[in-house]
C-alpha positions in Angstrom: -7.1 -4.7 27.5 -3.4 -3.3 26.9 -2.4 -2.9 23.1 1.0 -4.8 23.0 1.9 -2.2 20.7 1.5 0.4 22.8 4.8 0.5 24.4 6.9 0.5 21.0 4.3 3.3 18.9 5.3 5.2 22.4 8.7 4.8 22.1 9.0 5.4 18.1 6.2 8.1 18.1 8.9 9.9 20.1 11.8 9.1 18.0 10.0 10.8 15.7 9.6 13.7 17.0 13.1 13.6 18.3 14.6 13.7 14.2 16.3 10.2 15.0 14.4 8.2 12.3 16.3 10.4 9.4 19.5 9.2 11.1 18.4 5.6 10.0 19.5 6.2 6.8 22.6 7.2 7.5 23.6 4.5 9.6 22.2 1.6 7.3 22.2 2.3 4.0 25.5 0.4 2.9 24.4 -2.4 4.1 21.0 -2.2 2.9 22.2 -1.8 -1.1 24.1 -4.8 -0.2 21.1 -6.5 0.5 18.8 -4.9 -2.2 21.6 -6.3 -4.5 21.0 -9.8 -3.3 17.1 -9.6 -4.0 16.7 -10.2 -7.3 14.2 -7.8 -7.6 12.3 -7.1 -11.1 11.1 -3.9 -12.4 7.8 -5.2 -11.7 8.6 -6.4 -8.3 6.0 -5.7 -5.5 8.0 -4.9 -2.0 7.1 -4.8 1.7 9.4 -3.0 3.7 8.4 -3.9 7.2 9.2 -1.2 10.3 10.1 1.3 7.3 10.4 4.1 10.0 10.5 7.4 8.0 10.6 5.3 4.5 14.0 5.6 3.0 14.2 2.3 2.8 10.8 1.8 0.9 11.9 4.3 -1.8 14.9 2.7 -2.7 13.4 -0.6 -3.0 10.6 1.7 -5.0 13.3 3.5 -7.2 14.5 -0.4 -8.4 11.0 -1.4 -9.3 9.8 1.2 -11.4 6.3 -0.7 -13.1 5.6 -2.7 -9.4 5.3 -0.8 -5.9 6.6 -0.8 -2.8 4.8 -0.7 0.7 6.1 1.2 4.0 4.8 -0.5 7.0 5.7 1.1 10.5 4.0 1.2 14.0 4.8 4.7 14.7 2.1 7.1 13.2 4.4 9.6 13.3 7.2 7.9 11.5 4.7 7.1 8.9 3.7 10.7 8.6 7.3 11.4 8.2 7.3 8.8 5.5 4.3 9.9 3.3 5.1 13.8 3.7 8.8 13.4 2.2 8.9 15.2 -1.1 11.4 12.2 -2.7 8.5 9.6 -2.6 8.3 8.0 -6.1 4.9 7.4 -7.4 4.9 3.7 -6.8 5.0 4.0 -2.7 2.8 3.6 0.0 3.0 3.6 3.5 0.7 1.7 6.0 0.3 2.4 10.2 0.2 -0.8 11.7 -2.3 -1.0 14.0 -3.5 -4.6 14.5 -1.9 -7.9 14.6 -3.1 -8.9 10.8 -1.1 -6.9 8.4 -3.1 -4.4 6.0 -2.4 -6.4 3.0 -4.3 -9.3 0.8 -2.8 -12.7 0.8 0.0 -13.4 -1.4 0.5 -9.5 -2.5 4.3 -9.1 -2.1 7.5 -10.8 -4.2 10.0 -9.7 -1.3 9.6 -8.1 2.2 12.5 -5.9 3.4 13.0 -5.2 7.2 16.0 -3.2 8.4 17.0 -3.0 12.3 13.4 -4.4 13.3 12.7 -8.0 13.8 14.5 -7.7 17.1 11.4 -5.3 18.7 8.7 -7.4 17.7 7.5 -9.7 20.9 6.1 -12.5 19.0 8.3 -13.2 15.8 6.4 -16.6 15.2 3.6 -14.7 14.3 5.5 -11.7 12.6 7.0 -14.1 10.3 3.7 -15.7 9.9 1.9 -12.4 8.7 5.0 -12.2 6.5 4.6 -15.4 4.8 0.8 -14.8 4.5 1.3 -11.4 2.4 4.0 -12.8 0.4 3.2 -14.9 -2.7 4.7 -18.2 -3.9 8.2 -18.4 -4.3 8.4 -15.1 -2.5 11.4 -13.9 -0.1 11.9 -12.3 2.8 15.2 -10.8 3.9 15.5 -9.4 7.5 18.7 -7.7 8.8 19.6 -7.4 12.4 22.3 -5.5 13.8 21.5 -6.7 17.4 21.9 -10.8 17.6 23.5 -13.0 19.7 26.8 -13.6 17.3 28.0 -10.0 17.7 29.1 -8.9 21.1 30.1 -5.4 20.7 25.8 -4.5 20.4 24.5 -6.4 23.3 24.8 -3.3 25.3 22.0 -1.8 23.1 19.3 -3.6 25.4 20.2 -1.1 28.1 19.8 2.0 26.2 16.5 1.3 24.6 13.1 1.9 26.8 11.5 -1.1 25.6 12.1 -4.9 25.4 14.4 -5.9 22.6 15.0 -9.8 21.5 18.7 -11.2 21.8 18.7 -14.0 19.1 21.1 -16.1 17.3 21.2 -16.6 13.2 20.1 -20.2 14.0 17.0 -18.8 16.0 16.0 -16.6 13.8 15.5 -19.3 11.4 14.2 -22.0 13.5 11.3 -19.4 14.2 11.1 -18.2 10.3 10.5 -21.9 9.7 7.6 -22.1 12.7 6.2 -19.2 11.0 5.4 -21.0 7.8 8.4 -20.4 5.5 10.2 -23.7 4.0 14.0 -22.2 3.2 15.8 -20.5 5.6 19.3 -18.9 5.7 21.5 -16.7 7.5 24.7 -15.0 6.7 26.6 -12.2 7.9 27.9 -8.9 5.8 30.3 -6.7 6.8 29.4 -3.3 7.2 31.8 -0.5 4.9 30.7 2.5 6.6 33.5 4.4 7.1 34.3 4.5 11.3 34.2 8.6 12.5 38.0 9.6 14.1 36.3 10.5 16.4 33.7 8.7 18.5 32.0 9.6 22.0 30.6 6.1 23.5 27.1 5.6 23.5 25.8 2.6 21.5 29.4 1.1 21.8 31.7 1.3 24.3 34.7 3.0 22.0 35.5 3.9 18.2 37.4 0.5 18.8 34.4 -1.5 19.3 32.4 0.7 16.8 35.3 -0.9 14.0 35.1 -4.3 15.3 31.2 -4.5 15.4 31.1 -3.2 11.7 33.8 -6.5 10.5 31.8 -8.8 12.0 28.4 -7.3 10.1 24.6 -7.4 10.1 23.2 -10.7 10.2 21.0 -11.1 7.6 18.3 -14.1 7.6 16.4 -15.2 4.2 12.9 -17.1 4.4 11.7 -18.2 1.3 8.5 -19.1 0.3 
């Protein structure tokens, strides 16, 4: 029988490889402090950061939480080995392959959960969010940004230039199915992204520099489940 992950450790195996995972950074990390901002984590904060890719995101959530720990969790083997060779890993990170539909965690073992440009990939979000809620402990959060969704037009073209399925979802969907996977408050804003726009663009993932502006006003969406 056909692992349903195949298709996306495939795909991100090769982005790998390809150096695109360091680009990630690049491309998110305003946003992402933004976010971290809005966590209220503690120094002693435990933090799942879920499809951490090559685990940038994991050591600044590490680097705020200096007595807890923070936990990469990617599909791509070779992300992860990215992730656990990289020389700036604090000593309160680890990162995790996932290779099964259970996450490698205990019950209850996380404060927050981080995911950045992921939920989108995964085929059965009911049960992503339910692993989510399972690993988190009470009155734990989770806080998912998505640059794809159904509320900004200039990314729907995305679905054509990626090799496997993505999920075109509205803020309200995502929480209807954050709520069907177990969690009892659920949110969803939008945050305007302040990387600066390039003067000068060549159209790939949007159409012009135009778009590229317009997409970054309207923002991420960002969707908060709490526990």
């Amino acid at each position: 029988m056909a692992d349903p992950l195949d298709p996306l450790r495939t795909e991100f195996d090769q982005w790998a490889r390809q150096g695109r995972g360091e680009g990630m950074a690049d491309a998110h990390r305003a946003v992402t402090e933004i976010i971290l901002d809005m966590m209220d984590l503690r120094p002693d904060s435990r933090a799942l950061d879920l499809g951490c890719g090559t685990g940038w995101a994991t050591r600044l959530l590490a680097r705020r939480m200096p007595q807890g720990f923070a936990a990469g969790l990617d599909v791509s083997g070779e992300m992860i080995r990215l992730a656990r060779a990289d020389g700036a890993n604090p000593p309160n990170v680890e990162f995790q392959v996932l290779d099964a539909a259970r996450y490698p965690f205990p019950d209850g073992g996380f404060t927050h959960c981080l995911s950045i440009e992921s939920l989108y990939y995964h085929s059965d979000l009911v049960a992503t969010f339910g692993e989510v809620h399972r690993v988190l402990a009470p009155g734990g959060a989770g806080y998912f940004m998505v640059n794809f969704f159904t509320e900004n037009p200039y990314t729907h073209r995305w679905a054509g230039l990626i090799d496997v399925p993505v999920q075109l979802l509205s803020g309200d969907e995502y929480g209807e199915l954050a709520r069907a996977g177990g969690f009892a408050r659920c949110r969803h804003e939008t945050i305007p992204d302040p990387t600066p726009v390039p003067d000068e663009y060549t159209p790939r993932h949007y159409e012009s520099r135009e778009a590229m502006k317009a997409s970054r006003a309207i923002g991420s969406l960002l969707v908060v489940a709490g526990k």
